[in-house]
Structures are given as C-alpha cells and as structure tokens.
C-alpha positions in Angstrom: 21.6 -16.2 -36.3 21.1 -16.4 -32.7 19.9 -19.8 -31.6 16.3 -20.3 -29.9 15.9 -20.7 -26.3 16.3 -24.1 -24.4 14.5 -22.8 -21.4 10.4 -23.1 -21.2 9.2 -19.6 -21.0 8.3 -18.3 -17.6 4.6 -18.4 -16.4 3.0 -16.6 -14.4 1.4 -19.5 -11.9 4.2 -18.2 -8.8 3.0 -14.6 -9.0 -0.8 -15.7 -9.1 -0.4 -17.8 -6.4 1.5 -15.6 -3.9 -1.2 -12.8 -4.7 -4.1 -15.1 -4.1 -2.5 -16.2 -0.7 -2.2 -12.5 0.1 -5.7 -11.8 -0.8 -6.8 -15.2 1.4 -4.7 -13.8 4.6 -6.1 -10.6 4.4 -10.1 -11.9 3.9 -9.0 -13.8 7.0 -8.1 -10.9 8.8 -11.0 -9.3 7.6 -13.3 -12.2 8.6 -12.0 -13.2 12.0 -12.2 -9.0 12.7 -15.5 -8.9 11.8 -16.8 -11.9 14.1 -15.4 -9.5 16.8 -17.8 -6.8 16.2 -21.6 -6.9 16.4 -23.7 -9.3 13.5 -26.9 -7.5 13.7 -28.9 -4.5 16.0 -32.4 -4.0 16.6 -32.0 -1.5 13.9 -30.8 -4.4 11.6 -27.2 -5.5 10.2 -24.9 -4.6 12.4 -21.1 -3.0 11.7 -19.9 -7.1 11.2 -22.9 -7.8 8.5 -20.9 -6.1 5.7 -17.3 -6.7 6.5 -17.8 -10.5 7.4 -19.7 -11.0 3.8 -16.9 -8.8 2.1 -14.4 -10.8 3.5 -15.9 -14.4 2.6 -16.2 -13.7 -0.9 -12.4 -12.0 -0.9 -11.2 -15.2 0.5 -13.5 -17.4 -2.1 -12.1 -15.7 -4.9 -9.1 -16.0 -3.3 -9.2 -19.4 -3.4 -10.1 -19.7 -6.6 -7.3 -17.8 -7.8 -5.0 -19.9 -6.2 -7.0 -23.0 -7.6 -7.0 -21.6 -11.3 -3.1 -20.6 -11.1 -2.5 -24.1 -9.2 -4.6 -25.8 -11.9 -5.0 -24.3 -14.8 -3.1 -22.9 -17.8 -0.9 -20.0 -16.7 -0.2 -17.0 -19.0 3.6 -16.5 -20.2 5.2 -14.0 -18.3 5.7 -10.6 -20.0 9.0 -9.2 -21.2 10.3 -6.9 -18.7 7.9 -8.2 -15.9 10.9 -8.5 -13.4 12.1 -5.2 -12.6 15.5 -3.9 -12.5 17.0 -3.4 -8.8 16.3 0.1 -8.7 12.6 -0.6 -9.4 12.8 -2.5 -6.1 14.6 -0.1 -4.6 12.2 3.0 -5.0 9.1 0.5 -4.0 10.7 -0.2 -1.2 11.3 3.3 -0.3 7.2 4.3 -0.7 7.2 1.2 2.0 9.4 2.4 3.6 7.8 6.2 3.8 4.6 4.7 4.4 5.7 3.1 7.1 6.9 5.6 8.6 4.1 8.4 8.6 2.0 5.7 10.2 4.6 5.4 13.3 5.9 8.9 13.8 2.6 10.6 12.7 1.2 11.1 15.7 4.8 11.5 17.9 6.4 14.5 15.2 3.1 15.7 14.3 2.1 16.4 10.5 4.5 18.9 9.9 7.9 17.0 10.5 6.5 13.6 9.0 5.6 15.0 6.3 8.5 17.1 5.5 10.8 13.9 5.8 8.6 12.3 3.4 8.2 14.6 1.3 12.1 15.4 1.0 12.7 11.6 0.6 10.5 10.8 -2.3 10.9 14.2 -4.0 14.9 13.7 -4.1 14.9 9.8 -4.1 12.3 9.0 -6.5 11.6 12.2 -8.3 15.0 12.5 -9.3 15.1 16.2 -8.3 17.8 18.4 -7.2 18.8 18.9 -3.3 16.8 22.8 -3.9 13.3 21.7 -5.5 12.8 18.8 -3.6 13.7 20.7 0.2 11.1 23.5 -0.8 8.7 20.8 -2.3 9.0 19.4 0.9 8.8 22.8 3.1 5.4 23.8 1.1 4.2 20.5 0.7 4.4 20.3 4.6 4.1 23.3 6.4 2.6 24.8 3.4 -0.4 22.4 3.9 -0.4 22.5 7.0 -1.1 26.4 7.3 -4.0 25.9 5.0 -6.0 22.8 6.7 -5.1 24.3 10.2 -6.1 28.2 9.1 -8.7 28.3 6.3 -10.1 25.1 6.2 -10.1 24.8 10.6 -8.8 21.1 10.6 -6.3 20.3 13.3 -3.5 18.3 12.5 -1.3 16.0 14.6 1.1 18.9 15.9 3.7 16.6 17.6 6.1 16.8 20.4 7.9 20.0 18.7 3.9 21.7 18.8 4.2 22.7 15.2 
C-alpha cells in the first residue's frame, strides 16, 4: 500500500492570476493606444470608439479574474498540467519562429523566412527526417511563394536576396 499524500494538492489560483495580469497589461496597452487615436468623426465613432471599449472590458474581466483566483475557491490542478521539459522546449521554439518571421520578414523577404521556419518546425517539432522536412520547407516556401506572386498577383516581401 502506498501511503497518501502529505502535500495539499496544487491549485490553480498562480496560473489564474498570472493570466489575468496578462490579460490586464494587454487591455492597457489596448486602452492607452486607443486614447491615441481619434474618439469620434463627423461621421460618428471614430477608429478609438471600439478599441478603447474593447479594451475596458478586457481589463474589467481581467480584474475580476484576478479577484476570483485571489479570492475565491481555486480548482485543483490537473494531472499532467506541468509539462515535461521538451513541452517547453518546442513552445519555445514556435516563440522563437514567431519571433523571427516578424524581424527578418521584411529584410530576407518571404522566401528565406519562411524556408528557415518551415525547416525548423518541420524537423524540430514534426519529428521528421532531414529529407521531408528540407522539401516541406522548399515547397512550403518558394512553392507558395510562386503561387501568391504568379496566379493569385500578390507581392510578397522579396528581401535583400530579390527572391
């Protein structure tokens, strides 16, 4: 017989509350961005009408998130809610791609990015060999590239290489 637990089970109050300061920066953001742009025209609201009042009530239910996990019962944490290190590990590397198509998007053009990114999560997180994930990567970059630039007459970010 294996003897019961000592420990009180984990909640999950911490992860509420870290969310629901998340959500109450980013209504901030959203708020003080909006004072910056115009209220209302003559035509009526203006492009700061919607987002200010969007991002009041995200910070109000913000707070109250915060208040309810501060305050209130908190659910037990589920069983495997933690991940593992690689978990981590491959959400870091999305970040991580992320990341990087918004700074070198513009500077290698879409081709190049996207081949990178495409490479990396095809071989890192796809678990596929070195020869499906480089021609995922070629036809998932040049490959769409050729069709929005050709058929559907959409330029792309071409980059310093002009591809």
């Amino acid at each position: 017989m294996s003897e019961p637990s000592l420990a009180p089970p984990r909640t999950m109050q911490r992860s509420y509350q870290i969310a629901g300061a998340v959500l109450l920066l980013f209504a901030a953001y959203i708020v003080t961005t909006a004072l910056r742009m115009r209220y209302y025209t003559s035509l009526g609201p203006g492009p700061g009408f919607f987002s200010f009042w969007l991002g009041l009530a995200l910070g109000i239910l913000a707070l109250v998130m915060v208040g309810q996990a501060t305050f209130g019962k908190s659910d037990d944490m589920p069983e495997g809610y933690i991940a593992e290190r690689g978990g981590y590990l491959r959400l870091g590397t999305i970040i991580l791609c992320l990341v990087g198509v918004v700074v070198f998007f513009e500077r290698l053009g879409y081709s190049l990015t996207m081949l990178i990114v495409f490479a990396v999560l095809l071989r890192g997180l796809g678990r596929f060999n070195w020869l499906v994930s480089i021609g995922g990567a070629l036809i998932g970059s040049f490959g769409i590239n050729y069709i929005f630039t050709t058929w559907l007459q959409v330029p792309l970010p071409r980059g310093v290489l002009g591809w």
